[in-house]
C-alpha positions, 0 to 999 in steps of 0.5 A: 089506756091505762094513764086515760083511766086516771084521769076519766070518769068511766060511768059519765065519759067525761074528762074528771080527776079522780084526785082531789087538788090536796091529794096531788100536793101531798103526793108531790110533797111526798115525791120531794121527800123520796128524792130528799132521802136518796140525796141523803144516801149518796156520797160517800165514796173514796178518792182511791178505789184501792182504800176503804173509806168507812164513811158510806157506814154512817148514820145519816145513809144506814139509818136516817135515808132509809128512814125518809124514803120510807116516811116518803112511800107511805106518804104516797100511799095516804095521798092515794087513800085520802078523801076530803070529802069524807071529812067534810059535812 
């Protein structure tokens, strides 16, 4: 039901995206970016379990990888928000 209400108009009942076309691409631009930023916290294991391998400590998963996925969810966030039509006159 509820996936049903994303994609009908309540009022008219007829089949109508609530989304506009730009706000689906930035959505999955914005989901790209996600998947981009847990690629980039992955790795970084070691070959023996018995010996610590200090590279999971590195800039690139401490700092940069949250950093994405972060830029990512807010991406998602605007891609919700945003309306073209606003902007149009």
């Amino acid at each position: 039901m509820l996936i049903l209400a994303i994609f009908t108009d309540m009022k008219n009942d007829r089949k109508k995206f609530l989304l506009n076309r730009s706000n689906y691409k930035i959505l999955i631009i914005s989901l790209v970016i996600i998947f981009f930023g847990y690629i980039l916290m992955s790795g970084g294991k070691s070959e023996d379990p018995n010996e610590f391998n200090p590279e999971i400590f590195n800039f690139q998963r401490i700092r940069l990888a949250p950093t994405v996925i972060i830029f990512g969810f807010v991406l998602v966030i605007y891609s919700i928000l945003h309306n073209e039509k606003k902007w149009k006159k």
